[in-house]
C-alpha positions in Angstrom: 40.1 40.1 71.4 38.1 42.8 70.7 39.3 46.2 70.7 38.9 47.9 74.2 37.9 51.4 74.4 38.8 53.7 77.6 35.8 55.6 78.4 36.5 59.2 78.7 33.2 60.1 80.7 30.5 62.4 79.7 32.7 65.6 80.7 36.0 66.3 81.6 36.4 65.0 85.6 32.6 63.8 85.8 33.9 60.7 87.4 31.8 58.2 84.9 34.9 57.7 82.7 37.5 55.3 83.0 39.7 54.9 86.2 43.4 55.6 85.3 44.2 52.0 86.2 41.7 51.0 83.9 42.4 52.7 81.1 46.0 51.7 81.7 45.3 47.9 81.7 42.5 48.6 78.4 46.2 50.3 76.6 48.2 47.3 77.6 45.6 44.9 76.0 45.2 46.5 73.2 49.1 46.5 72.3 50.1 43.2 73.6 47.5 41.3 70.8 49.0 44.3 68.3 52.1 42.6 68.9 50.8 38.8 69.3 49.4 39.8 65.8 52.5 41.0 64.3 54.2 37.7 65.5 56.7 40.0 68.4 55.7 39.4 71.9 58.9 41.8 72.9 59.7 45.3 71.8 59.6 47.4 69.0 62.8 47.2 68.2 62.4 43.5 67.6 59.3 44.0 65.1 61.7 46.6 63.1 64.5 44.3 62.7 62.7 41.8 60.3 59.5 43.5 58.7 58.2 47.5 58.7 55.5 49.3 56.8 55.9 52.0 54.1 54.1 54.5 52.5 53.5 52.2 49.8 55.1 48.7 50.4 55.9 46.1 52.9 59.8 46.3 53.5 61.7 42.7 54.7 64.8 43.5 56.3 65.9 39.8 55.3 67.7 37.4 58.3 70.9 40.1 58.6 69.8 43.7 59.3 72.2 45.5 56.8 72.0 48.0 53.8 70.0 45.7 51.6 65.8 45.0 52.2 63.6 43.8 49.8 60.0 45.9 49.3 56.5 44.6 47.9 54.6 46.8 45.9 51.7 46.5 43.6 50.7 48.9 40.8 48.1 51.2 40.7 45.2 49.0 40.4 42.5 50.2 38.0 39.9 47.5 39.5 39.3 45.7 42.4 42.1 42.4 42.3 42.3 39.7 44.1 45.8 37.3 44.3 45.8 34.1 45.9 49.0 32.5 47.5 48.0 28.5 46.9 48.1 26.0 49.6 51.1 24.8 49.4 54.9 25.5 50.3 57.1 26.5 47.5 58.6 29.5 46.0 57.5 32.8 44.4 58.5 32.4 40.6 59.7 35.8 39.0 59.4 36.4 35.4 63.3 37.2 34.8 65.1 35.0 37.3 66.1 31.6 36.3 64.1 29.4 38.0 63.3 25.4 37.3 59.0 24.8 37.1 58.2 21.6 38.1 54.3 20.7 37.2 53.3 23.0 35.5 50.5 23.4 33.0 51.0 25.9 30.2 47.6 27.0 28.1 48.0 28.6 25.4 51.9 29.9 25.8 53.8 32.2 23.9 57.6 31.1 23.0 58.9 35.1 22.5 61.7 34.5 19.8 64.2 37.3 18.2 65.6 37.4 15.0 68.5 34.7 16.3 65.9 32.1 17.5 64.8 31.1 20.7 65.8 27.2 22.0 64.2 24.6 24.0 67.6 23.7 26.1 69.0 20.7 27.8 69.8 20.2 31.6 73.6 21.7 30.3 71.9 24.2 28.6 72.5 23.2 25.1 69.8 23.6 22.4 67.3 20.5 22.1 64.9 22.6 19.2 65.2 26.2 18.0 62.3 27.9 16.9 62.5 31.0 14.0 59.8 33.0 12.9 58.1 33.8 9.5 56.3 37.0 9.2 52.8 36.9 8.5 52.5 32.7 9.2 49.3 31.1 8.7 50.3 27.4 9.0 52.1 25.4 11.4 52.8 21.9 12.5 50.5 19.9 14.8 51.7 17.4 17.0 48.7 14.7 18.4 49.7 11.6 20.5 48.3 7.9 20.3 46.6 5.6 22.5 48.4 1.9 23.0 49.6 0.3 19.7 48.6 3.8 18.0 51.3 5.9 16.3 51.7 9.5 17.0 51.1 11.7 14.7 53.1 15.0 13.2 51.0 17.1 10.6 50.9 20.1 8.7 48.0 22.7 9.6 46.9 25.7 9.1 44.8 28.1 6.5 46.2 27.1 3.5 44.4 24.2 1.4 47.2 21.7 0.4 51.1 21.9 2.3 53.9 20.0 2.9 56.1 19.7 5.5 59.7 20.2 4.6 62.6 18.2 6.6 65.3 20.5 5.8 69.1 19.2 5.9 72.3 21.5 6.7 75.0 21.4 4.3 75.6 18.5 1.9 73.7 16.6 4.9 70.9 14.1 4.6 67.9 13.0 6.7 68.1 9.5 7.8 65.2 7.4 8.0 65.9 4.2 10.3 62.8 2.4 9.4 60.4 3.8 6.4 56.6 3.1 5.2 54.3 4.1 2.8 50.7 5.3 3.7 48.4 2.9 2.0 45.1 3.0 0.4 43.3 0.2 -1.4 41.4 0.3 -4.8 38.6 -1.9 -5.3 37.3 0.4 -8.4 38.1 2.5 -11.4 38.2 5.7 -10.7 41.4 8.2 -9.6 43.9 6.7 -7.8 43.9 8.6 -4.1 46.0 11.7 -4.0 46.9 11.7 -0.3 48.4 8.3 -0.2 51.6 7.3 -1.8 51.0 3.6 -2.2 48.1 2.8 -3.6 47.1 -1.6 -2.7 45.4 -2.3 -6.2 42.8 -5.0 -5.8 39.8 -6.6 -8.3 38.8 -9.6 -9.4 38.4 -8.0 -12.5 40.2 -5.7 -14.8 40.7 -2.1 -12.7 41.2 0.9 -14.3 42.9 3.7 -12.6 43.3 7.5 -13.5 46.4 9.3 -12.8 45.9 13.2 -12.1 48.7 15.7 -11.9 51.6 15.4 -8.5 51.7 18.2 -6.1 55.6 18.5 -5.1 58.2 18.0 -7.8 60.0 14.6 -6.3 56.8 12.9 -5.0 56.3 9.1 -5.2 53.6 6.9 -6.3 53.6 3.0 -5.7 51.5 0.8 -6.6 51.1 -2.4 -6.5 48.3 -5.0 -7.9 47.1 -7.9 -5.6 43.8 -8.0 -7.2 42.9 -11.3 -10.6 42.2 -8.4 -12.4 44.7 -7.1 -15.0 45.2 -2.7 -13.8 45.5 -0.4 -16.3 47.3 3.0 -14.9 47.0 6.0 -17.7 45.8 9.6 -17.5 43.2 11.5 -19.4 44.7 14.7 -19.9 45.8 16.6 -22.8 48.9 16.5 -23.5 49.2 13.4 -21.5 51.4 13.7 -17.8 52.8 9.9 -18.4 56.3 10.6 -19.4 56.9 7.7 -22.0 54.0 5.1 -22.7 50.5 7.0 -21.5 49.3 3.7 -19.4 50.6 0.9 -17.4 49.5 -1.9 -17.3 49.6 -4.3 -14.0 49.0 -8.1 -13.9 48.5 -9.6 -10.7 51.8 -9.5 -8.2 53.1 -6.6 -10.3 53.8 -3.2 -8.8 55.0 0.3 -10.5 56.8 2.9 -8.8 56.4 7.0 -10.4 57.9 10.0 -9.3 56.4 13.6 -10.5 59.1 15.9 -12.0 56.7 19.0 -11.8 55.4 18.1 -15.3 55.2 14.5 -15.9 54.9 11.2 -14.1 58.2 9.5 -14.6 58.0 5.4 -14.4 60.9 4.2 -11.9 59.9 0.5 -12.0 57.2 -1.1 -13.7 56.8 -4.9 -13.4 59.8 -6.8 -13.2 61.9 -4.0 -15.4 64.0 -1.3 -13.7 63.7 1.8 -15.9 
């Protein structure tokens, strides 16, 4: 309804205003869809009991009228805002109170952690993963999933050239591996044997010779092993050599040789059908 106004006249008693039963049934209008609005056919009193108006917030008196209301404010905006209750039924989520989200999508989130960590917990509230923080990080872990039949992946990212990821044990603990693989790369060539792969699948029909270059983490393994006619020679160019013991190795067909790096040298573990 639109609002009714009483006409007052052109002067006082000019007799063109307003009848007093007029203006009496215009008042009555005008507060009954007030209160239709406000969801309180009846009285006052009944409006008051539930939900008022302050100076500065919307006070609910809750289902008991008692000591205790809650009020709604906003802050003092410093631009026009807009903030849109979805279409949907559900409740308000609060940035302190525990609360479970369900569907939810998180971009770009921030996990706030203090010097003692901050945990991913359980439904009993135990820790599934902790997270600490390094001062100044530039590198992280990235963690992609796979299509059907493809693995997902876990890699190291970040600004820095060449990292590893460390799988770090407590204690005089150790980190099982059910099931383990080597990444493979085949060599059909001479040339350097690939640095990013730790078994190398050697494989020409005729003699192959392979170039060994410097490890990258004390303790890292290279395999490899010759399916290829051709005799593989395995030997490094540098001076002084980085072959611990005999500078080349040399692989007949069906043969394999494992190395490890010490930080210095290439160390033979097995080579052929000897264990070293």
């Amino acid at each position: 309804m639109t609002r009714q106004n009483i006409s007052t006249g052109s002067s006082a008693n000019d007799g063109t205003g307003d009848t007093l039963r007029s203006a009496a049934t215009k008042i009555n209008s005008n507060f009954t869809e007030i209160y239709d609005f406000l969801g309180t056919p009846g009285d006052s009193s009944s409006l008051a009991s539930s939900v008022r108006f302050e100076d500065s917030a919307v006070l609910f008196e809750g289902l008991t009228a008692d000591a205790n209301e809650t009020r709604l404010y906003v802050e003092n905006p410093s631009a026009d805002r807009s903030v849109i209750i979805p279409n949907a039924s559900g409740t308000i989520v609060l940035d302190t109170h525990t609360q479970t989200l369900t569907n939810k999508t998180l971009t770009s989130p921030t996990i706030n952690t203090p010097k003692v960590g901050t945990s991913i917990n359980d439904t009993n509230g135990n820790e599934l993963i902790k997270f600490a923080v390094t001062t100044g990080a530039h590198n992280e872990i990235t963690v992609t999933n796979g299509i059907l039949n493809t693995s997902p992946k876990v890699s190291a990212t970040g600004d820095s050239t060449n990292i590893n990821i460390l799988l770090e044990q407590k204690g005089t603990g150790s980190i099982e591996i059910k099931k383990g693989a080597y990444t493979t790369v085949e060599q059909t060539a001479n040339g350097a044997a690939a640095s990013t792969n730790s078994h190398v699948r050697l494989n020409k029909a005729s003699a192959l010779a392979v170039s060994m270059d410097s490890g990258t983490t004390a303790g890292e393994v290279k395999l490899f092993t010759n399916k290829g006619a051709g005799t593989a020679s395995i030997s490094d160019s540098k001076s002084p050599s980085i072959m611990a013991g005999a500078p080349t190795i040399v692989l007949t067909t069906d043969s394999a040789a494992m190395l490890m790096w010490d930080g210095a040298k290439w160390f033979r573990i097995t080579w052929g059908n000897k264990i070293w």
